[in-house]
C-alpha atoms as one frame of an Amber mdcrd trajectory, in Angstrom:
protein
  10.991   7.915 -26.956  14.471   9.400 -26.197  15.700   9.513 -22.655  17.254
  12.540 -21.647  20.609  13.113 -19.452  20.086  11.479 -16.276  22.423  14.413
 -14.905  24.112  12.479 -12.181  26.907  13.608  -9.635  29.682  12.010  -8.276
  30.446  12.941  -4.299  33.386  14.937  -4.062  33.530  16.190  -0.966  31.799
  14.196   1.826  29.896  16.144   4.078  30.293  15.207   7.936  27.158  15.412
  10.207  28.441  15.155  13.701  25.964  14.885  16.579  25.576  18.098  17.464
  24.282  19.152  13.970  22.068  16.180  13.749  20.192  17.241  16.977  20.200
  21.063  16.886  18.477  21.824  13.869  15.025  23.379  15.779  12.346  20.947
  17.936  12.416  17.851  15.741   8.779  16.368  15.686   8.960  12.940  17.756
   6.350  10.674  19.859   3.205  12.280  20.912   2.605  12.949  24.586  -1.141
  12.717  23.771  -3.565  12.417  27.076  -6.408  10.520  26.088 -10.118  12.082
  27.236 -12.885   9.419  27.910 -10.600   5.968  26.368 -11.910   7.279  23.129
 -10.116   7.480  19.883 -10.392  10.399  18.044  -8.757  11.530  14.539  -6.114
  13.766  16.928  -5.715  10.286  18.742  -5.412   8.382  15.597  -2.572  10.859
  13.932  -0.427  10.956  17.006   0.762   6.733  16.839   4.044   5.932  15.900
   3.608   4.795  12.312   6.562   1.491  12.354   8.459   1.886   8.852  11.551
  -0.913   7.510  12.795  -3.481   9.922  16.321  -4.989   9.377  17.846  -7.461
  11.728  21.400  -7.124  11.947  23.940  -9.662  10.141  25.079 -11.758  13.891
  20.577 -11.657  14.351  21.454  -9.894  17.763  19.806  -6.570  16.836  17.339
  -4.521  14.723  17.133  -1.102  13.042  13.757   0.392  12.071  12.188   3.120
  11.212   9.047   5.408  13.009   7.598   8.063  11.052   5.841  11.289  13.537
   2.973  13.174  12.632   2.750  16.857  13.866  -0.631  17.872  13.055   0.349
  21.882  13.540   3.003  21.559  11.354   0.797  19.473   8.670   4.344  17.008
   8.680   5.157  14.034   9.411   8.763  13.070  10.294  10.916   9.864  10.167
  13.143   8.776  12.537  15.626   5.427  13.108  15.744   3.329  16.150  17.831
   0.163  17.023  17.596  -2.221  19.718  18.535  -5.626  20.702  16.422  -8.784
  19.523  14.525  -9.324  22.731  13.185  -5.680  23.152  15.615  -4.262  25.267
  18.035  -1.816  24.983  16.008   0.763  22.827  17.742   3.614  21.300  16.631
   6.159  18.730  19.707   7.108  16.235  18.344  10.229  14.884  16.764  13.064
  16.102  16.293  15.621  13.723  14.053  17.762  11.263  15.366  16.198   8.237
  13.607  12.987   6.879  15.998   9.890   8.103  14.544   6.712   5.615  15.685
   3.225   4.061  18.204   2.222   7.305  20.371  -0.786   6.159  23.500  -2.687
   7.879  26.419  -2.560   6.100  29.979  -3.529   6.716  29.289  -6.655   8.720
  26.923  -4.547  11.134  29.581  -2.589  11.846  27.720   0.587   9.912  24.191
   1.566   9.326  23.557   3.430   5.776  20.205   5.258   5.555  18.490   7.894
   3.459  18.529  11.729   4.438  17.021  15.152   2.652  19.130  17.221   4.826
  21.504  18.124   2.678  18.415  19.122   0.364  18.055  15.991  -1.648  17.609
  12.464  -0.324  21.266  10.948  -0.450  22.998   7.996   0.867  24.527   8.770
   4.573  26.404   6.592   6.889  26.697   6.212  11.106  28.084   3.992  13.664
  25.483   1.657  15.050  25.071   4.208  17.931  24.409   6.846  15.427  27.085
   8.786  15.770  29.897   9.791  13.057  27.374  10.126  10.133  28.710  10.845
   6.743  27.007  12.168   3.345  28.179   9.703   0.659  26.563  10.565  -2.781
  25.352  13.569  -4.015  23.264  12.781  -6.753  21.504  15.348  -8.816  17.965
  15.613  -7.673  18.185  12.464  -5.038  17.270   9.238  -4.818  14.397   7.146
  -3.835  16.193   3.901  -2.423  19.445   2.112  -2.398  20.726  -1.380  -1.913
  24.347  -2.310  -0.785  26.214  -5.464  -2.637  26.993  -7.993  -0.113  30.725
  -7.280   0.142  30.016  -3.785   0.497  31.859  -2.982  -2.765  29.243  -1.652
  -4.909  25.816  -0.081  -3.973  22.858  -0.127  -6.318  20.344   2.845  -6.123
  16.883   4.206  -7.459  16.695   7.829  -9.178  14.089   9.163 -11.247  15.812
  10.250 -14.964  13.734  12.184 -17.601  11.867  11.038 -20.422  10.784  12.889
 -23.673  11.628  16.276 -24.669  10.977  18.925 -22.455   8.318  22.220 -24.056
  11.382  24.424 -23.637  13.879  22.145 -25.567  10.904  21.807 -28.212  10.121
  25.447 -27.978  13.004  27.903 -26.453  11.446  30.555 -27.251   8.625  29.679
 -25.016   9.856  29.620 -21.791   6.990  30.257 -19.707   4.508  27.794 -21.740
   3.146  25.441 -19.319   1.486  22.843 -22.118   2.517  19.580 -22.048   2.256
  17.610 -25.400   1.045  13.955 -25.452   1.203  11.708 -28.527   0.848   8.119
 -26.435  -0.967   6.692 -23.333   0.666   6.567 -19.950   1.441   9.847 -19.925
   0.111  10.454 -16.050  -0.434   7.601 -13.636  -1.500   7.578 -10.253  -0.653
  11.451  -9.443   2.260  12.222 -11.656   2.399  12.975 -15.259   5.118  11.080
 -16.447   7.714  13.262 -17.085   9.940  11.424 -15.072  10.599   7.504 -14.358
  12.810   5.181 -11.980  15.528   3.891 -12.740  18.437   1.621 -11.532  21.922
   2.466 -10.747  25.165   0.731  -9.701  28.561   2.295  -8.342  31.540   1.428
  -6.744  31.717   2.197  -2.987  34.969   2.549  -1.450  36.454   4.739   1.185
  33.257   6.033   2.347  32.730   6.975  -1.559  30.707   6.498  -4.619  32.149
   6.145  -8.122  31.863   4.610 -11.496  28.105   4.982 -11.744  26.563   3.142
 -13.856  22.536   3.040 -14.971  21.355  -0.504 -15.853  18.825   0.856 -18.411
  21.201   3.399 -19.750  19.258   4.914 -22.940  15.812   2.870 -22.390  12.517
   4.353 -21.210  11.537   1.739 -18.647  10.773   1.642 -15.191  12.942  -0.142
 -12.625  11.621  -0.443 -10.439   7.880  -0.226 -11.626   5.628   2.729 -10.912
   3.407   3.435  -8.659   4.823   1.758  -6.014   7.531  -0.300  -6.819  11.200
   0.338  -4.715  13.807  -1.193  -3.540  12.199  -4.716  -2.777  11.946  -5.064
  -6.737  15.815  -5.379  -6.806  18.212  -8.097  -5.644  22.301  -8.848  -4.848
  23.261 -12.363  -5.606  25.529 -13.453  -2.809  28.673 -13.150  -4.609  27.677
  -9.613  -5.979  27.966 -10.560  -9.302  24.481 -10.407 -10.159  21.728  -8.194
 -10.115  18.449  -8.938 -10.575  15.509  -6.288 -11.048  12.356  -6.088 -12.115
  11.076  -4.227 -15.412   8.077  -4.088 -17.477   9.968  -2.918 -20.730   6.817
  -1.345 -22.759   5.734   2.154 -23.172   2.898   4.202 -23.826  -0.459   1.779
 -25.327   1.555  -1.501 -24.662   2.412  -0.690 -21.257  -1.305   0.558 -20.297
  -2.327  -2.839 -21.673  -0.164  -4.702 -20.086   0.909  -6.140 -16.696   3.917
  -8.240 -18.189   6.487  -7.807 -15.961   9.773  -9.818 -15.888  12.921 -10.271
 -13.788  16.147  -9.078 -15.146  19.517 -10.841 -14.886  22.640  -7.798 -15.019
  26.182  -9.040 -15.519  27.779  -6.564 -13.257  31.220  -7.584 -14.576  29.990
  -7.509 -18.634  26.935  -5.284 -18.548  25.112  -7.894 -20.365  20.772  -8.077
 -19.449  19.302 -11.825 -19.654  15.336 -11.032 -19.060  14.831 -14.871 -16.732
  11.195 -14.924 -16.832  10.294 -14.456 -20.507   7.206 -16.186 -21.154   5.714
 -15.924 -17.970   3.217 -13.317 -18.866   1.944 -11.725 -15.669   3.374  -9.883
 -12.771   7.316 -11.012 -12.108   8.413  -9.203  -9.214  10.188  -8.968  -6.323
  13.525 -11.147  -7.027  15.458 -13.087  -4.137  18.710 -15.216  -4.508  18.618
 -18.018  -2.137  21.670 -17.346   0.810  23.902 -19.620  -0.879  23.194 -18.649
  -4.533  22.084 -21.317  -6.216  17.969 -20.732  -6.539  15.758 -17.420  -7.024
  12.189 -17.263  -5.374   9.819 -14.434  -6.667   6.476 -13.304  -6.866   4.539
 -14.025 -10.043   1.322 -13.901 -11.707  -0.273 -15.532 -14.804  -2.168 -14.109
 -16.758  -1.477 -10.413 -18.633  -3.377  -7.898 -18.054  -5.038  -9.379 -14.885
  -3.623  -7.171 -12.047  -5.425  -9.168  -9.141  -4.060 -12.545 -10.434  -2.961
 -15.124  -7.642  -0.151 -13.958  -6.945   2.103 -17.106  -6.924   5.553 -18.262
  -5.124   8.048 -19.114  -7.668  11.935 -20.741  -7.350  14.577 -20.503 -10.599
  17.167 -23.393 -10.244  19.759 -21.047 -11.898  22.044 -24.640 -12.545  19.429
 -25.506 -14.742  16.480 -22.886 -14.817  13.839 -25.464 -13.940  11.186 -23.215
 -12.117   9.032 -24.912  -8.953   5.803 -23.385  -8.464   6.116 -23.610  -4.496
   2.364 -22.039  -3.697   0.791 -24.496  -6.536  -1.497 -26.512  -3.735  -1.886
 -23.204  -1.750  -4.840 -21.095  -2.901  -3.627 -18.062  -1.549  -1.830 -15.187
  -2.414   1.383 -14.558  -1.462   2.263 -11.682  -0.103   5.838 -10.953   1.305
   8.641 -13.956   2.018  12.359 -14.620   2.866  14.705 -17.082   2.214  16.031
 -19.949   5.609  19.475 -20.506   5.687  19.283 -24.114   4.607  18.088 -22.425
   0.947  15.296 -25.299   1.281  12.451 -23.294   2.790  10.934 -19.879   2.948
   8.919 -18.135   5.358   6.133 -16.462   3.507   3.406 -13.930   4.264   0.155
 -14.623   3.187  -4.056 -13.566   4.189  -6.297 -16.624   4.574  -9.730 -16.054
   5.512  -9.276 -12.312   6.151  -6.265 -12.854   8.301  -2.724 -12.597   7.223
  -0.249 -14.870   9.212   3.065 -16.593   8.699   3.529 -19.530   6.998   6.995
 -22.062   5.916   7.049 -23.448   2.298   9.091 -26.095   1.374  10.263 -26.177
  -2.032  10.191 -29.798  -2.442   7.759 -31.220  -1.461   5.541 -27.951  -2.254
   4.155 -28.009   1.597   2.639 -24.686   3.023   1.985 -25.196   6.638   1.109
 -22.134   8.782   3.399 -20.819  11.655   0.870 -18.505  13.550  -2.913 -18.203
  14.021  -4.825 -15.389  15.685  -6.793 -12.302  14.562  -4.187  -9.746  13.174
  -2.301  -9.455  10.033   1.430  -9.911   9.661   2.911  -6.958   7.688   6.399
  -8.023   6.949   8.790 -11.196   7.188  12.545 -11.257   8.286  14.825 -14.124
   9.626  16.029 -13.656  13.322  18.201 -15.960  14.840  15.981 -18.784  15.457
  13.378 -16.557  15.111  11.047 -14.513  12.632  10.749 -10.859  13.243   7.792
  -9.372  11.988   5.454  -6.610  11.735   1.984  -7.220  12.829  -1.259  -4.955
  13.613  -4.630  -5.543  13.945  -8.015  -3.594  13.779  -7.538  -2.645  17.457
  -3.675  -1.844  16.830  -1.186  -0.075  14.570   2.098  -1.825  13.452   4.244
  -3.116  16.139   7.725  -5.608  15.605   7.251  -9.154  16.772   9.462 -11.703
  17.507   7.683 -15.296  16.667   9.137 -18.794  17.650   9.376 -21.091  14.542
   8.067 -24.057  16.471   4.619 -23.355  17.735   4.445 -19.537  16.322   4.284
 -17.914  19.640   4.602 -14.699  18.714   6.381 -11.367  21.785   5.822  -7.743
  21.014   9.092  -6.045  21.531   8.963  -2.511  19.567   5.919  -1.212  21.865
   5.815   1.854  20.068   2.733   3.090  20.758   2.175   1.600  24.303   1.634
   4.927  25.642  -1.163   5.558  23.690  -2.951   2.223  23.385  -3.138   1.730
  26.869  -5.203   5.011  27.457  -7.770   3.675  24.742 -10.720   1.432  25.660
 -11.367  -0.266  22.135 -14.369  -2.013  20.520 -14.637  -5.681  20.445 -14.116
  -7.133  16.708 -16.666 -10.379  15.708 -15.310 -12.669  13.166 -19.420 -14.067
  11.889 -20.193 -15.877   9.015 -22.935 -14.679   7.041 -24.956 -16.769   4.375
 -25.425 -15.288   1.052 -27.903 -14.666  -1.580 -26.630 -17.979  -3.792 -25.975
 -20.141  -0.553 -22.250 -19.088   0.373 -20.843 -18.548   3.600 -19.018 -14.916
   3.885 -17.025 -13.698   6.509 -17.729 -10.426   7.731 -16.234  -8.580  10.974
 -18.239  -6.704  13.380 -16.877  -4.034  15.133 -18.913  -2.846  18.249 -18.695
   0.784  20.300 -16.525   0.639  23.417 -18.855  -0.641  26.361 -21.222  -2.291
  23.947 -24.797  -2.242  25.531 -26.679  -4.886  24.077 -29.437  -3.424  25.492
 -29.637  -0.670  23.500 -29.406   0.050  19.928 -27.384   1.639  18.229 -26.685
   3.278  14.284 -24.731   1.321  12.389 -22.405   1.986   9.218 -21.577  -0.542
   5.927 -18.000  -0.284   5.053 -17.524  -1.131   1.638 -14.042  -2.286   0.443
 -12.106  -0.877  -2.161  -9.489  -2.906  -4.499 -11.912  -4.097  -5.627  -9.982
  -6.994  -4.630  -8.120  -6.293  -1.401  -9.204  -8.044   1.337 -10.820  -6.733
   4.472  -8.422  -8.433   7.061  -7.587  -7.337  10.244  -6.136  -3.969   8.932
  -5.272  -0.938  10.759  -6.042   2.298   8.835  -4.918   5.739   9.191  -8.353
   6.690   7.344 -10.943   3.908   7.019 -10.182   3.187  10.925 -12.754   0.871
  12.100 -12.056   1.425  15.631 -12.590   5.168  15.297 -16.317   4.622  13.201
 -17.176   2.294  16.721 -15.997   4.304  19.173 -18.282   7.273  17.462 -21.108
   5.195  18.600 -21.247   2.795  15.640 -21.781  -0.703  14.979 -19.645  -1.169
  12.142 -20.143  -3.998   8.835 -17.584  -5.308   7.232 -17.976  -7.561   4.692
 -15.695  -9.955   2.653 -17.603 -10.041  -0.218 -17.109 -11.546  -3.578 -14.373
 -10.539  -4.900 -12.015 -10.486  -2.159  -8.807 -12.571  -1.789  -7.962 -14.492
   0.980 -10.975 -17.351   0.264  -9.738 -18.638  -2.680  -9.425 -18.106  -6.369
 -12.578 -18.526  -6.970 -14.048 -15.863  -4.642 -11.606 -13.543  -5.814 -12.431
 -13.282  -9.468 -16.086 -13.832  -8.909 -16.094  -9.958  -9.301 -14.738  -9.154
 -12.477 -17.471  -8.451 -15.243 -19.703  -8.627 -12.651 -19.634  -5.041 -10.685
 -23.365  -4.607 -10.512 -23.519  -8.281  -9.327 -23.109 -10.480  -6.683 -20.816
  -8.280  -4.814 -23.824  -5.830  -4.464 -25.900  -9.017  -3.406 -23.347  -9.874
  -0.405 -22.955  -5.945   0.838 -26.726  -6.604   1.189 -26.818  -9.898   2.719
 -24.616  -8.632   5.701 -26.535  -5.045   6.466 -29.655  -7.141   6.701 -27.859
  -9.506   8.706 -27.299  -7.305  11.317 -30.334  -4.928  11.275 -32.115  -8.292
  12.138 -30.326  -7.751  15.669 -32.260  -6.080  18.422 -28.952  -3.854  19.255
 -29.136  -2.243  15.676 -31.675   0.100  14.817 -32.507  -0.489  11.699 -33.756
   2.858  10.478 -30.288   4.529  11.203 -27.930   2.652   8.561 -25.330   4.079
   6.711 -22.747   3.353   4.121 -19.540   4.156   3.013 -16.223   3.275   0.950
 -13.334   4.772  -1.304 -12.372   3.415  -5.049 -14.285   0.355  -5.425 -15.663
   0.923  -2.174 -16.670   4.587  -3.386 -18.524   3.027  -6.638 -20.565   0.481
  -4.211 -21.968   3.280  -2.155 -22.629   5.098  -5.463 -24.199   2.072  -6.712
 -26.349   0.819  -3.605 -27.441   4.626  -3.528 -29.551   3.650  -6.267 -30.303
   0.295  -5.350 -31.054  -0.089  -1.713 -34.846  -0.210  -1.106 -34.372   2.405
   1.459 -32.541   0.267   3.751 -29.881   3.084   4.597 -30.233   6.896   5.477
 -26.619   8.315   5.086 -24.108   7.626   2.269 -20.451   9.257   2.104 -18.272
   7.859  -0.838 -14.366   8.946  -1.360 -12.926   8.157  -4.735 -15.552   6.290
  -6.181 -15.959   5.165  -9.484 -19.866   7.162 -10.657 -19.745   6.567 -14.750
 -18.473   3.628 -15.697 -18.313   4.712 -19.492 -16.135   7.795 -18.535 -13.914
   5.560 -16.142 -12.920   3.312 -18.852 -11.456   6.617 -20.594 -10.532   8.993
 -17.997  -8.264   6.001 -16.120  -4.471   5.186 -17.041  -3.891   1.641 -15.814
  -6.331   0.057 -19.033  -5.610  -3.165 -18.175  -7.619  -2.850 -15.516 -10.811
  -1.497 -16.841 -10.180  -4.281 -19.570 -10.227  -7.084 -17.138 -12.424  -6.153
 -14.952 -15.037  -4.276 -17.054 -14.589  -6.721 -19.930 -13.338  -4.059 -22.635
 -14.585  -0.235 -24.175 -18.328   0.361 -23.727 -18.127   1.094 -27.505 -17.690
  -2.939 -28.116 -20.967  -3.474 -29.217 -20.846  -7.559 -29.488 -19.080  -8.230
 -25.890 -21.487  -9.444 -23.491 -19.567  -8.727 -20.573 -19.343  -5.074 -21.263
 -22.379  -4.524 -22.045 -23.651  -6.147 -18.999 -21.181  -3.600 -17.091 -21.912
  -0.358 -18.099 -25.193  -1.501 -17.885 -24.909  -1.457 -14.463 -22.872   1.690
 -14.133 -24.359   3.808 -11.167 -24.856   6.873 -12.722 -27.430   5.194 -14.905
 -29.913   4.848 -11.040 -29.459   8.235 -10.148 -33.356   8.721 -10.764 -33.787
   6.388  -8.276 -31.716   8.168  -5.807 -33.677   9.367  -2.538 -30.925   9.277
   0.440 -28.585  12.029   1.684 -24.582  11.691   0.206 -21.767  13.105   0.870
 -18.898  12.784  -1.753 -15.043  13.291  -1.401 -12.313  13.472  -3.887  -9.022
  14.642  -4.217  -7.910  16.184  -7.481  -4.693  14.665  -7.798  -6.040  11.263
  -8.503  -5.649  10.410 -11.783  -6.540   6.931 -11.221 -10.530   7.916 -10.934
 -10.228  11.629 -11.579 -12.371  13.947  -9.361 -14.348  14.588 -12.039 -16.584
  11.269 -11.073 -16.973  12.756  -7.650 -17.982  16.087  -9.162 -20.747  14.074
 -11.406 -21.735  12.669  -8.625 -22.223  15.842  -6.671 -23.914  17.619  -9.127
 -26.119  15.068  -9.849 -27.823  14.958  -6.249 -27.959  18.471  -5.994 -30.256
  18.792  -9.475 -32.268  15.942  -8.062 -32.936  17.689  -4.662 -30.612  15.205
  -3.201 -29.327  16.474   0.175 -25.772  16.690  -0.283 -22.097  18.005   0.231
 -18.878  17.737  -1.392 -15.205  18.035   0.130 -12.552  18.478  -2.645  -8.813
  18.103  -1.809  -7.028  19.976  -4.692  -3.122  19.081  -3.503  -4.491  15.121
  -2.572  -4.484  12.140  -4.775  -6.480   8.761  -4.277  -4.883   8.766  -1.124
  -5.197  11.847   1.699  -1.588  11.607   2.988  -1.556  15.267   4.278  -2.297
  15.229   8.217  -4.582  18.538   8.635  -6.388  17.285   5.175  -6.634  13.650
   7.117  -8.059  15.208  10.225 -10.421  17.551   8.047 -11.076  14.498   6.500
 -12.478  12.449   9.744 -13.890  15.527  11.309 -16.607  16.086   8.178 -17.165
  11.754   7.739 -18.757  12.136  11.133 -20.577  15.220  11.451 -21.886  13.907
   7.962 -23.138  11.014   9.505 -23.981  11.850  13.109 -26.450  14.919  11.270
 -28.389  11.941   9.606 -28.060   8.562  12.016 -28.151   9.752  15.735 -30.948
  10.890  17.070 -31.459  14.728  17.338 -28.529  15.288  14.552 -29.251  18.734
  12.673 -30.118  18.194   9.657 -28.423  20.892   7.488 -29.637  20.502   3.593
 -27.852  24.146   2.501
């Protein structure tokens, strides 16, 4: 594969942004002045919260810049903004109030600058302010933008993401052609997630000096890798050593079959003086990613998994003794995942992020002695990690609240909101009380599964209730906050709400976890069970107005139940789902995946595991289907095209299957757009009120 000119410019001419053109450029969207009617959450409610972006605390731990993204339903936008404030809450400013898209804020120069991403200028650069957001200053003007940006410690260099070009282009193939739209394809990977891959990340470093970028330099000049790794992967996947002569990153260097086979990532040494690449985790053949130097050098901690092709792996805590390169599995006796961390200052411990039983809290890890021992308790989820000055500052939300920055004390994890973003709104909402019960399963187990009642619960009356089925398949169902599978929102429609941990879930050990893969059909399908009848046992449920619903994973459960559910439920919606297993395994991009976890090609005769999978696929019970669905999709997703929604669809309506479809043709796996979210919500429950609540018109047409 040849790479093609990454086409980058150097800034000549740096453009000043003074305040008056930062905060004259039309109404910018900011916080919603919502009034709430009845205390009841609504999708207008639910798009008009502050949505709490990056956190940095400054260098002297006395303040802390973040990021709120608005959502202006009319306009179909959302729009970021930067805030700072002091440590303790108080003195609140925002920085930026305009119509461009302010991202990415870091402290640079001691604290004595903030550095940020902007698209005013047209593409997403690199601009600088004073710390009371005045004075800010374009500083790169790079050729089609970039996606993130790091500064070295001593401000000297800056490293940055931008997307570069890979392959030949139909025009340079074909000049004569210039309007031919055809894409040619000679090896997998050529889309993933909702791109085709055209186009892939990769990492730069320049000088920075005198408000000034120069001397750039990419770190994979001439290779066709990611780095940082698609779909997700940014700026977290790259890392300063404290004396800025290092950087490491994080690569999976394989293309086309190899990399759709493979999750073998590894972390990257660069030489900034020499040039010279030293790959530090060769051999260790899962997920590497996520690099961080310990404060005084010496050590590296990162994120790592262990087997290829495995993608929901433990994922582990690692630490590199760079002296020597003896590597201390520091999560060994912890059978958790870990999910975010940072270094102390005494480059002993680390403060690390992790969901146990369906609740994600802090915890401290010492690297000696290999000791996890939990900081906080309580049911939310902790989003994020960062070292305060005595302190931990951290994002946290909950089912009953969106993101909001916490300060926690390291002694007895006490933990003070002090962003209250969204007070404003939250206290005009009465919310549903969430039950943490333990259910027993069909082979003896104990599952956890929260219960999330309407707003002034009766228990005197009953009420519909609705499944939620989780996608992943292995992503817990913790105490998230969602800006479309929102809990809250299903209760305070009048639903009780079920939501399993079934098998296959992290956050109850390994073995839970993979208990899933090979087994789709399965257990899993068992558990989802286990909990509806559960609660349609209780005299508050009315057990002949069930329903159930998911996306992904979640989407192929409700596919599957809707042919295996003894007419237990009388409403199904499903968004994303997986319908044909056999087609999955070839219309998907990520093939380690449907390796792992449907145990190889439905063409492999001779593997048991397989076989039993597709076995199970749903689309082979569609004669036993006899229960209203609804199906969403958007058409975008290449990760489980729309064409298994449309299969879906069409198979109902030749069965005489009441039924209705809602395509998004500019959404991917994800519905990101706010009048598509809205549309979105607004269909999920007139689906479901037309077939659960009494007197609902039932529309077949």
């Amino acid at each position: 594969m040849v790479m093609a000119t990454t086409g980058l410019l150097l800034s000549c001419n740096n453009e000043q942004k003074s305040d008056t053109d930062s905060k004259n450029l039309g109404e910018a969207i900011g916080r919603s002045k919502i009034k709430v009617e009845n205390g009841l959450i609504t999708p207008e409610v639910l798009y008009s919260f502050g949505r709490i972006g990056s956190v940095e605390v400054s260098p002297d731990k006395s303040k802390i810049l973040y990021q709120v993204t608005y959502v202006d339903i009319k306009q179909n936008k959302t729009n970021p903004e930067l805030f700072v404030m002091n440590t303790d809450g108080s003195d609140k400013k925002q920085l930026t109030v305009t119509n461009a898209r302010e991202s990415n804020p870091q402290w640079i120069s001691g604290g004595k600058k903030v550095a940020f991403i902007s698209n005013e200028s047209g593409t997403s650069q690199i601009w600088i302010m004073n710390p009371d957001g005045s004075g800010m200053k374009k500083i790169t003007d790079v050729e089609e933008g970039i996606t993130g940006f790091v500064f070295s410690p001593d401000n000297k260099k800056v490293l940055f993401i931008k997307n570069v070009k890979v392959g030949e282009a139909i025009k340079d193939k074909h000049p004569d052609l210039p309007e031919a739209s055809g894409r040619i394809v000679d090896n997998l990977m050529y889309k993933h997630w909702d791109s085709w891959v055209e186009e892939i990340p990769h990492t730069f470093v320049a000088d920075f000096s005198d408000d000034k970028v120069s001397n750039i330099i990419d770190l994979l000049q001439d290779e066709p890798y990611e780095a940082p790794m698609l779909p997700f992967g940014g700026i977290e996947q790259l890392a300063w050593s404290p004396d800025g002569k290092t950087i490491a990153y994080t690569s999976r260097k394989k293309t086309g079959k190899e990399y759709a086979v493979s999750t073998n990532s590894d972390i990257f040494f660069y030489d900034v003086e020499s040039g010279k690449t030293t790959n530090m985790t060769e051999g260790m053949m899962g997920y590497d990613v996520n690099p961080q130097f310990s404060p005084d050098g010496s050590k590296l901690a990162w994120q790592s998994m262990e087997r290829d092709g495995y993608e929901a792996d433990k994922n582990r805590l690692f630490v590199m003794d760079l002296a020597t390169g003896d590597k201390t599995y520091v999560t060994e006796n912890f059978d958790y995942n870990t999910d975010a961390f940072v270094w102390n200052t005494d480059n002993k411990t680390l403060y690390l992020v992790a969901c146990v039983e369906a609740k994600t809290q802090l915890f401290s890890a010492d690297i000696r002695s290999k000791q996890i021992s939990p900081i906080t308790k309580g049911k939310h989820d902790y989003a994020s990690v960062a070292l305060g000055n005595g302190k931990l500052i951290a994002k946290r939300h909950s089912m009953s609240q969106p993101d909001e920055i916490y300060s926690v004390e390291l002694t007895n994890g006490q933990a003070t909101e002090i962003s209250f973003e969204n007070k404003h709104i939250l206290e005009q909402l009465t919310m549903g009380e969430t039950e943490e019960r333990w259910i027993e399963t069909t082979d003896g187990k104990q599952m956890l599964t929260w219960i999330v009642y309407p707003p002034d619960f009766d228990s005197t009356k009953t009420y519909p209730a609705l499944l939620y089925c989780q996608g992943g398949p292995q992503s817990t169902v913790s105490q998230f906050w969602s800006y479309r599978w929102n809990l809250q929102m299903m209760a305070a429609n009048g639903y009780i709400v079920v939501a399993p941990n079934r098998r296959g879930l992290p956050g109850f050990g390994q073995e839970w976890n993979e208990q899933i893969s090979g087994d789709y059909g399965g257990q899993n399908m068992k558990d989802y069970l286990s909990a509806i009848d559960a609660l349609a046992q209780e005299p508050y449920v009315d057990e002949t107005r069930l329903g159930c619903t998911g996306a992904s994973y979640g989407g192929f459960s409700v596919y599957w139940l809707a042919g295996n559910h003894d007419k237990r439920f009388k409403a199904f919606l499903s968004h994303a789902g997986i319908f044909n297993l056999e087609a999955q395994y070839l219309e998907t991009e990520e093939m380690w995946f449907a390796n792992w976890d449907m145990g190889g090609p439905y063409w492999d005769k001779l593997n048991a595991v397989a076989q039993k999978t597709y076995a199970t696929s749903p689309h082979r019970f569609v004669d036993k289907w006899d229960t209203p669905i609804m199906i969403t999709h958007g058409e975008l997703d290449y990760r489980i095209l729309a064409s298994q929604g449309m299969m879906a669809f069409n198979a109902a309506q030749l069965r005489g299957i009441p039924s209705r479809m809602l395509i998004f043709p500019d959404e991917n796996h994800w519905i990101s757009k706010p009048q598509n979210g809205i549309l979105f919500q607004r269909e999920f429950f007139r689906w479901f009120d037309q077939w659960l609540k009494p007197g609902g018109k039932v529309n077949t047409q």
